[in-house]
C-alpha positions in Angstrom: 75.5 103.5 49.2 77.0 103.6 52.6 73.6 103.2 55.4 76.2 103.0 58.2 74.7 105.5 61.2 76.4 108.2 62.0 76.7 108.7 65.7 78.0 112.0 68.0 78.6 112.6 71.5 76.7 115.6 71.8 78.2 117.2 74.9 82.1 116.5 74.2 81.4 117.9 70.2 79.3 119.5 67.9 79.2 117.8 64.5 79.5 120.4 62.4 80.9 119.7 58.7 84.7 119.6 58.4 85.1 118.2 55.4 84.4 121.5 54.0 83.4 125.0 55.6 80.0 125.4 56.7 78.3 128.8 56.7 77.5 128.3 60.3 75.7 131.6 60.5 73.7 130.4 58.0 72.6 127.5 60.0 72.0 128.7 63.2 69.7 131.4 61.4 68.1 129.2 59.3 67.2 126.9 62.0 65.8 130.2 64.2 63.8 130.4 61.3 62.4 126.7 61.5 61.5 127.3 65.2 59.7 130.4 64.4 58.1 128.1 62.0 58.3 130.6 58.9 58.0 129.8 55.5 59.0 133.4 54.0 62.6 133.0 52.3 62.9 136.7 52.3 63.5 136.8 56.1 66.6 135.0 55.7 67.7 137.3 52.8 66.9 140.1 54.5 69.8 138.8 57.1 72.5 138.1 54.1 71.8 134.3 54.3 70.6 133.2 50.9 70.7 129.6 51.1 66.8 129.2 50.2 66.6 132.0 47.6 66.7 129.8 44.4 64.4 127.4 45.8 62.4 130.5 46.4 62.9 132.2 43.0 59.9 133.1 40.8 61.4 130.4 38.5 61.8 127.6 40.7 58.3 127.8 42.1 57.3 127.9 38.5 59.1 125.0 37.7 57.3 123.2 40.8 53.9 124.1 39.2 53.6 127.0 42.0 52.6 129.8 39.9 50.1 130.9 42.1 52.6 131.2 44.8 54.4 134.3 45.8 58.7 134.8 45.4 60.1 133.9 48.4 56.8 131.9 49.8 58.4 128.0 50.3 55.1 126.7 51.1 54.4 124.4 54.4 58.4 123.3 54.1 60.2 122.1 57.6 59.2 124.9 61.0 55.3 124.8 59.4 55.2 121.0 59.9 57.3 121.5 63.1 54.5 124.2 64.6 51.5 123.8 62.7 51.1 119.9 61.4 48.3 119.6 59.8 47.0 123.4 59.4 45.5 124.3 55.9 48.7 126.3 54.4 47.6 129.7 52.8 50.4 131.6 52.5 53.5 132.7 54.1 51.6 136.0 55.2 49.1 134.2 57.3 49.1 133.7 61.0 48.7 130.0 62.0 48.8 130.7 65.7 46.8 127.8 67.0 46.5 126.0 64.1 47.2 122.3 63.4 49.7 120.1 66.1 53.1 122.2 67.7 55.2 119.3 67.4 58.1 120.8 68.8 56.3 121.9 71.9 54.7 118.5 72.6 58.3 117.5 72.0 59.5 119.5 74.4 57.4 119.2 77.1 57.2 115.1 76.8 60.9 115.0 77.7 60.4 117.0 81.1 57.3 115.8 81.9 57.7 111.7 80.8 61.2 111.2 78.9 60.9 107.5 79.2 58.2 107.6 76.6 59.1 105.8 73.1 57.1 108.0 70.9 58.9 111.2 71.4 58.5 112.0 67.3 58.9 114.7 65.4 58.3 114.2 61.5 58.5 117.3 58.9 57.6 114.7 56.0 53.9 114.9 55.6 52.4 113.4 52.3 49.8 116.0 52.3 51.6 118.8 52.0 54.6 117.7 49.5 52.8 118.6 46.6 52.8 122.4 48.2 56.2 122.7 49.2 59.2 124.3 47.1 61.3 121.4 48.5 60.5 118.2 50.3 62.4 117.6 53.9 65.7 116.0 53.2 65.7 115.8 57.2 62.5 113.9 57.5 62.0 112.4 60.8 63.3 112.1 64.4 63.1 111.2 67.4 64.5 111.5 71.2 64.7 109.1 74.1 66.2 109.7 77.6 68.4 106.8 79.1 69.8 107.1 82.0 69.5 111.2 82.4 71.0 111.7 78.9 69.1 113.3 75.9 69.1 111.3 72.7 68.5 112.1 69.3 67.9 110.3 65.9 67.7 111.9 62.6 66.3 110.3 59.6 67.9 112.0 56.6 66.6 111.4 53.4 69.7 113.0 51.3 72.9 114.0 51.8 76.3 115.2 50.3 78.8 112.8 50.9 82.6 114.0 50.5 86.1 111.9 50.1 87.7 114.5 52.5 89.3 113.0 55.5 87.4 114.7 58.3 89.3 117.2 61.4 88.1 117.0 64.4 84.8 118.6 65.5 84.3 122.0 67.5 82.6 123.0 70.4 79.1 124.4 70.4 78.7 127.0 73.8 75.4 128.5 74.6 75.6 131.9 76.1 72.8 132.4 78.4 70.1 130.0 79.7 67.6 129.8 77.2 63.5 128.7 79.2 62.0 129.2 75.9 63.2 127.8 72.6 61.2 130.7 70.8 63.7 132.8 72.6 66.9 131.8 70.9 68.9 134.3 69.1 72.0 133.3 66.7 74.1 135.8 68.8 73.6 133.2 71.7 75.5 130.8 70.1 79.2 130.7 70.3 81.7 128.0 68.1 85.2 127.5 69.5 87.6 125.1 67.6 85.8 125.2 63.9 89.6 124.2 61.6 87.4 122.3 58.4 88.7 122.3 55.0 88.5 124.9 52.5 84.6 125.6 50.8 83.2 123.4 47.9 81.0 125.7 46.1 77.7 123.3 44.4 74.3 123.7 43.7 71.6 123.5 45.6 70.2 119.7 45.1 66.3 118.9 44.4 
């Protein structure tokens, strides 16, 4: 197994997969959806992007020993830990408005207000809660640090695809129209210029 980091220049690329194509609507939607911190399935299906609808199925949750649990609910999978660490998880109906820690916002607001600090962390693996989610995090952990006015960011990935293809280059990720909030991002916001991967390699979902 190869551990060798992986590391991007953010502002001169976006690394987006080229070693096969990437339903990038898909991702930008899907991570909206984190944001919002929403564990309802059927809000992405309900915008074509079915990338969490097996692990949502009434047969997977079964299989996970979540009978109880409704279709589409995934539990207190990635934007509940994100928004709500720590929160007693009901059900994807509930409203956890100031409930449990906002990561993401103290995230946020530690790199305006002190982004020198070492212990900017965000974590979406919480031992608590695995035994409640459809899926555990594959992204599991990161964290940011600021050197020298530039933004940092390391990802902890617990599993990955790894393909033989020889990668193209990366595009370019443009945002449309300054964003103050991050609860105010849209996917039509985002704009990819240069995306030339390979051809799509239809698999299953892993577990």
């Amino acid at each position: 197994m190869d551990e060798t980091p992986l590391r991007f220049d953010m502002p001169d690329q976006f690394p987006l997969l080229t070693t096969k194509r990437v339903f990038w609507r898909g991702v930008a939607e899907e991570l909206i959806w984190f944001i919002k911190g929403s564990t309802n399935a059927k809000e992405l299906s309900d915008k074509n992007v079915h990338i969490w609808d097996a692990n949502g199925s009434r047969e997977f949750l079964d299989s996970r020993g979540l009978q109880e649990r409704e279709e589409g609910d995934l539990g207190p999978v990635y934007g509940f830990q994100w928004r709500h660490f720590g929160a007693q998880y009901k059900d994807m109906h509930s409203d956890y408005s100031n409930q449990g820690i906002d990561q993401l916002a103290n995230v946020i607001e530690t790199i305006k207000t002190n982004p020198h600090d070492r212990r900017i962390i965000m974590t979406a693996w919480n031992p608590t809660d695995l035994p409640k989610m459809a899926l555990p995090p594959c992204h599991a952990f990161v964290q940011f640090y600021v050197c020298n006015d530039e933004l940092s960011c390391q990802l902890y990935q617990r599993s990955a695809d790894m393909i033989q293809r020889t990668p193209r280059p990366f595009p370019k990720l443009h945002i449309k129209r300054k964003i103050e909030n991050i609860d105010d991002f849209r996917y039509e916001d985002f704009e990819l210029e240069g995306y030339s991967p390979h051809p799509k390699i239809p698999m299953d979902m892993a577990v």
